[in-house]
N, C-alpha and C positions, 0 to 999 in steps of 0.2 A: 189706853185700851180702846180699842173696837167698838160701838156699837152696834150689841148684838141684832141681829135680823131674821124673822123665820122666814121661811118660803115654802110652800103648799105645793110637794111635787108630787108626778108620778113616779114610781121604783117596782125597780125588778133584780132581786138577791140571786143570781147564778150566773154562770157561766156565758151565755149568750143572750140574746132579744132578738125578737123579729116581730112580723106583723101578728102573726096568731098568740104571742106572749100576752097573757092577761097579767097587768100590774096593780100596785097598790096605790094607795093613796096617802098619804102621809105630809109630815111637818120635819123639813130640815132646819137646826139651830147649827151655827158654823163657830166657835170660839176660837181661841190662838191653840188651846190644849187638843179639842175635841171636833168631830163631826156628832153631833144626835140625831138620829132618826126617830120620831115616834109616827108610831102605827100599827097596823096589823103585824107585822112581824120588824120591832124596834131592832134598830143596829145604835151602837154605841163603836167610836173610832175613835181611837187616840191618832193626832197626825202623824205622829212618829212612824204609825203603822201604814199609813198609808203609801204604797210605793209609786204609784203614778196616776196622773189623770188624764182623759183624753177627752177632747170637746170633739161632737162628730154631728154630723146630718143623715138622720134616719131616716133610710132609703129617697131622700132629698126631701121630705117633709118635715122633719123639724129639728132642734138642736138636743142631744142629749151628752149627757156627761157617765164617763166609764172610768169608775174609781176602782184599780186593783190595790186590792189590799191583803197582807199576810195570809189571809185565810179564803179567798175568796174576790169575787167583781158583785160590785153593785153598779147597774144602769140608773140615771135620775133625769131629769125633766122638770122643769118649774112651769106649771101648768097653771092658766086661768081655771076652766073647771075640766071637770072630767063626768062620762057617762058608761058606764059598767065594766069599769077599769080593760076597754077596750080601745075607748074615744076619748080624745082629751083635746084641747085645744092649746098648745104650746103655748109657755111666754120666751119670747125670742129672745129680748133682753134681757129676761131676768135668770133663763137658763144662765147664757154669758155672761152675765154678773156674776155668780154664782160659780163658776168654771174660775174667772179671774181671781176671786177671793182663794179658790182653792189651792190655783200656783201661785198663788201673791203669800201664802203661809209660812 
């Protein structure tokens, strides 16, 4: 088994993101079973449910991850910090970590 990891992202629960999308802030846990989300608005994913993930560069400023899943996209981001869920300051690698664990499931 895995040793589990959280990572401090930013998130955004719909359908699309762009620059005026305010997100949340949150704590992703990634198990072999589950994705966890806690925060302002907690997602719970079983991987089964999950049907794809896409590693992208947001409008070439940083890396974000776009998980479609049976009911819905969630946008995520692993962030050093963030300031009025407008500004955030990427982690580059820990996005991509983060991304690789997810196809690596």
């Amino acid at each position: 088994m895995k040793a589990q990891r959280a990572y401090r992202v930013l998130y955004h629960i719909g359908d699309t993101v762009d620059l005026r999308t305010k997100a949340m802030v949150g704590r992703v846990v990634l198990t072999e079973d589950a994705l966890s989300l806690a925060g302002p608005s907690p997602l719970q994913l079983a991987v089964r449910d999950i049907r794809s993930t896409e590693l992208f560069r947001m409008h070439g400023l940083g890396r974000c991850i776009k998980i479609s899943y049976d009911k819905g996209t969630v946008y995520i981001s692993v962030i050093r910090f963030q300031l009025f869920g407008y500004f955030a300051l990427i982690n580059f690698f820990g996005t991509g970590e983060l991304a690789g664990r997810l196809r690596g499931r």
